[in-house]
N, C-alpha and C positions, 0 to 999 in steps of 0.2 A: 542474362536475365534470370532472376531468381522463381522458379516455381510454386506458385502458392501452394499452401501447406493445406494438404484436407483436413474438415473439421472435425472433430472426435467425436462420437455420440455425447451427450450431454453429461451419462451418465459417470463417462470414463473423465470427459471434464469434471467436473462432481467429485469424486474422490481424489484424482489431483492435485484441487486446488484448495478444497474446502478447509485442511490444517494452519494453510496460511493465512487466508482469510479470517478464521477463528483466532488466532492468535492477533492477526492486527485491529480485530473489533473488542476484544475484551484491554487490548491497550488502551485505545481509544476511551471506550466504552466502559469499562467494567463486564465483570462476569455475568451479572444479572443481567443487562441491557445487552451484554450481546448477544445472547439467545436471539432475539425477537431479531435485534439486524441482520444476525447470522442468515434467519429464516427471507429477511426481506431481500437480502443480497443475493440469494440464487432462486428468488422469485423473479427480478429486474433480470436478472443473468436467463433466467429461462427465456421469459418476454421477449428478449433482444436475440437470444440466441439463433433462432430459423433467419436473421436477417444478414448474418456475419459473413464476410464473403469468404473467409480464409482461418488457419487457428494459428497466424504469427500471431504470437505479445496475447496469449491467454491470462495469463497468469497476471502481466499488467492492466487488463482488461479487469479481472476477479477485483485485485485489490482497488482499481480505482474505483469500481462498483460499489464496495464495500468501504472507502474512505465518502463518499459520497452518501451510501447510506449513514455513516456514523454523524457527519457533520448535519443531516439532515436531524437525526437522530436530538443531538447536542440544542440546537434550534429552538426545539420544542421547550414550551416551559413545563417544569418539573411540580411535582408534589414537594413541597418542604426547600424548593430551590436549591438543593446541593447538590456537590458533582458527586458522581459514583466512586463506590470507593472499589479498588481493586483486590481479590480472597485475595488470603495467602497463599491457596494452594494452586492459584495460576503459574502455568510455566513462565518463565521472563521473555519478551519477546527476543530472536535474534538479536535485535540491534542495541540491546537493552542499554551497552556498553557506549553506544558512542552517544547516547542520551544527553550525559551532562555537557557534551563534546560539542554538539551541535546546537544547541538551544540560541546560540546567539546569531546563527548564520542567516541570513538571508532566504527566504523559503525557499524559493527554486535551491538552493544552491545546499540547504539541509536538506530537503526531498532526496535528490539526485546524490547525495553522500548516502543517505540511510539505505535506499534502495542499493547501490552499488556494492556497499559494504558490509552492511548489514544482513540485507535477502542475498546478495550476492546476482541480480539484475542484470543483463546484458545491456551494453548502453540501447539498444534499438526496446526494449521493454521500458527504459527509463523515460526514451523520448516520447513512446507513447503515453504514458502516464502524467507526462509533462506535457502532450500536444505540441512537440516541437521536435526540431531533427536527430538525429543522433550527434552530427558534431557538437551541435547547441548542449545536450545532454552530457555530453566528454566534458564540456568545455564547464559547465556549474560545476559538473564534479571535481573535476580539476582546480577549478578557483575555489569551492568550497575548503580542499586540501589543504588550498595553498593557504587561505587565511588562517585554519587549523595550523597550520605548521608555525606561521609567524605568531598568530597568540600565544602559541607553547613558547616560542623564544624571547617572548617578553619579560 
């Protein structure tokens, strides 16, 4: 049996994770709007934090925090009703590359690619993310693959 992982001060979670998150809310989001999520996602991340039993799957905790803030974010209706537009001078996410790759997949099964490939995700961080097991998590990713592979060969 596997020993749970003590949790880190907040603070040491905090600088950790914060690069990734900011980088998958200005995807999301745009640069201007992800300010404010950035700020709400380790506000929700505080809140919950004194209640965590352990610090496995941090990092998949942050980002789902923070895709959770974004969609919440998106929801809301806008001034002028447009989507944000993304600077220039934002870095490209990670996974920027398998973008056009994945757009037709199936969600579970692009989630569970991008995470894997892109952040580079252990499957037990993806299953969290996904609320399902880690075989389950192998297994999109795997099939996400696989379909990639067979549309390339068409």
């Amino acid at each position: 049996m596997m020993e749970a992982l003590r949790l880190p001060p907040f603070e040491r979670f905090y600088e950790e994770h914060r690069a990734d998150v900011l980088v998958q809310l200005r995807r999301m989001l745009g640069r201007d709007a992800a300010e404010d999520a950035f700020q709400e996602t380790f506000l929700r991340a505080l809140r919950a934090y004194p209640s965590l039993e352990h610090a496995r799957y941090l990092k998949a905790w942050a980002l789902t925090i923070a895709r959770n803030v974004a969609l919440d974010t998106l929801r809301k209706p806008r001034a002028g009703g447009s989507l944000p537009e993304l600077a220039a001078e934002d870095a490209p996410a990670p996974h920027v590359e398998l973008e056009h790759l994945t757009d037709e997949l199936p969600p579970t099964e692009r989630t569970a690619v991008v995470l894997r490939y892109g952040y580079d995700l252990s499957y037990a961080d993806i299953a969290a993310t996904l609320g399902s097991s880690e075989d389950a998590a192998r297994q999109a990713a795997s099939s996400g693959v696989r379909r990639l592979r067979k549309r390339r060969s068409e």
